[in-house]
N, C-alpha and C positions, 0 to 999 in steps of 0.2 A: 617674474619671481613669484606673483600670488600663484602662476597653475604651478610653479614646480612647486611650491610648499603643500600644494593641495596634495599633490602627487605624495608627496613625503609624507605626510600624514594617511594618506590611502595605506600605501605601502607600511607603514608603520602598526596601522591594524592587521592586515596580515600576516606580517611578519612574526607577532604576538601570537596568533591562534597554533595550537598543536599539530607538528606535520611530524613525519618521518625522520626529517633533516634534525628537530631540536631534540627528539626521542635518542635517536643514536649517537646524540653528541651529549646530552646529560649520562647515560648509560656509561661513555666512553669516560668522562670524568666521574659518575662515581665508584667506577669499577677500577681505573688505574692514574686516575688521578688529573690536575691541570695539566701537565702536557700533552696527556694523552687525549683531552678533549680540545684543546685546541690544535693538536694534529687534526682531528677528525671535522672540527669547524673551517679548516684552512685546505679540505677537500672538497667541502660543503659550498664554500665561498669561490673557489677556483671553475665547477662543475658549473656556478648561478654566473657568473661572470662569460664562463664556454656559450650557454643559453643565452644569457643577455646579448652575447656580440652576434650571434647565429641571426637573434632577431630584430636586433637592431639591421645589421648586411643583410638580409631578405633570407637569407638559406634557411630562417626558424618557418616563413610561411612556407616553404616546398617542402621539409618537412611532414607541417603539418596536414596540406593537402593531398598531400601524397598518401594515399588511405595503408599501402605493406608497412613503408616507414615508420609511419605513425602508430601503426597495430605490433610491429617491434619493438620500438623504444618500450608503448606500454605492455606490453608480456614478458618483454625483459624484467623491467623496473616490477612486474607487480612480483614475479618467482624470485627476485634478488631480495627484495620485501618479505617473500614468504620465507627464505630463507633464514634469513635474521630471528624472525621471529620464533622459527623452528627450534635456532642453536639458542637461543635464549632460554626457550622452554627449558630444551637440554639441559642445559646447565643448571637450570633451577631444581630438574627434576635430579642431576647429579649429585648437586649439592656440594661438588668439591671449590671452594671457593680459595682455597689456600695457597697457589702459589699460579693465579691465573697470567698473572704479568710477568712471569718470567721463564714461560712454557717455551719462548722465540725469543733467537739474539734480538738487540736492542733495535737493531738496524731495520731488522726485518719486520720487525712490531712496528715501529714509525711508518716505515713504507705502508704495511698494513691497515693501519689505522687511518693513512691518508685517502687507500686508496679506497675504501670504505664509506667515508665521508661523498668523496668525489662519484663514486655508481652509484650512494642510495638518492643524491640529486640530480645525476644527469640522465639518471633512466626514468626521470618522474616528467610524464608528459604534461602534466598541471604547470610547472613551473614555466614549460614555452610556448604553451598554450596562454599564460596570462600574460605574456610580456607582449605576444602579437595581439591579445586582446586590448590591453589596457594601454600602452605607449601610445598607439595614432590617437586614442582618444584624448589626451593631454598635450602631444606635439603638434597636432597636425596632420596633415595631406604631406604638406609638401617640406617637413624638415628634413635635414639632413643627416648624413652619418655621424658627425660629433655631437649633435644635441639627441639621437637614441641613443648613443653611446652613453651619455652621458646619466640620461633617464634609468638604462639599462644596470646600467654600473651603481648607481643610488640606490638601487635595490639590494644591490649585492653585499654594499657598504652598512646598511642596517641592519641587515640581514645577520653579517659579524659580528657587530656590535652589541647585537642581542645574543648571540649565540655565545660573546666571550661573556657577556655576564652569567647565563646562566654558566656557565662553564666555574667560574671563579666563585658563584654558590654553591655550585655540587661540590667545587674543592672543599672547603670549609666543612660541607655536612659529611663528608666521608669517615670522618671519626663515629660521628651516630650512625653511620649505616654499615659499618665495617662485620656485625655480626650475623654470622650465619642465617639465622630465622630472617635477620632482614635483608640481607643479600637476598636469599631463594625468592623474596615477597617480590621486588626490584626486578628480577630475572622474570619473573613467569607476569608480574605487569607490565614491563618491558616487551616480553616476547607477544602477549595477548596483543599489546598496542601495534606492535608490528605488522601482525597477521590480521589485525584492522584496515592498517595501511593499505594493507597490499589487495584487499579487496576494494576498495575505494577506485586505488587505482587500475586496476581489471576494469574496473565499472566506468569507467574516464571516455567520453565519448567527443 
């Protein structure tokens, strides 16, 4: 119980520093609201759970030694990164902010918003790159598939939990940000931070 609480507090400093994942879920709620940031956190958590179990079951390390696979996931993730960041610009430099949430039926916005959450984490090589790093070092050699799982999933589970809080602050402050000047502010630091990302993760070796 002392290594898994350590592990929890490990994890619980990371999970705090600013990644990709907590950018485009604050974005998605203050742009269209609490459901719409928790569609995109519940993409986010689905993609770290895909990773967690990959490296929990062994296929996260073949992945990662595997030098194409691993140079795809991260060229993937860093253009999918760049992208974001690009339409964010966009929109900042558009400046139309007035009826962004109901450009797409409701259906296809939800879908969207999930699937969103779900590639800006499963394409980011850092998240399974730390789970083969960090797990043996708190389980062991020789643990088994329910206690990485386990490990694996504890990350995923904080990971939510921070992500619904921010979620349920940016609902709240959505009244203060709702105006144009600071929308564009939002959009074009949003989109900088993206295009931050995305070179990070280029740079992920």
């Amino acid at each position: 119980m002392a290594t898994y609480l350590s592990f929890l507090a490990l994890v619980l400093v990371i999970t705090i520093a600013p990644g990709p994942d907590t950018a485009l879920t604050l974005r998605a709620a203050l742009v269209r609201g609490r459901g719409a940031g928790l569609l995109t956190m519940a993409g986010v958590s689905t993609a770290g759970a895909v990773q967690g179990l990959l490296a929990a079951g062994g296929l996260g390390a073949i992945i990662v030694a595997s030098e194409p696979l691993f140079l795809t996931v991260k060229w993937v993730g860093a253009a999918y990164l760049l992208w974001l960041g690009g339409h964010a610009l966009w929109t900042a430099w558009r400046g139309d902010f007035s009826a962004e949430a109901a450009r797409e039926p409701e259906s296809r916005g939800r879908g969207r918003l999930f699937a969103q959450g779900f590639l800006c984490n499963i394409t980011n090589p850092k998240v399974l790159a730390f789970n083969l790093a960090v797990l043996p070092q708190f389980v062991g050699d020789g643990a088994g598939l329910p206690v990485l799982a386990l490990y694996a999933l504890s990350l995923v589970a904080l990971g939510s939990l921070y992500l619904s809080t921010v979620v349920l602050l940016a609902d709240r402050a959505r009244s203060f940000v709702s105006a144009p000047r600071v929308r564009r502010r939002i959009e074009g630091g949003m989109g900088a931070a993206m295009i931050g990302f995305s070179a990070k993760v280029a740079t992920t070796h």
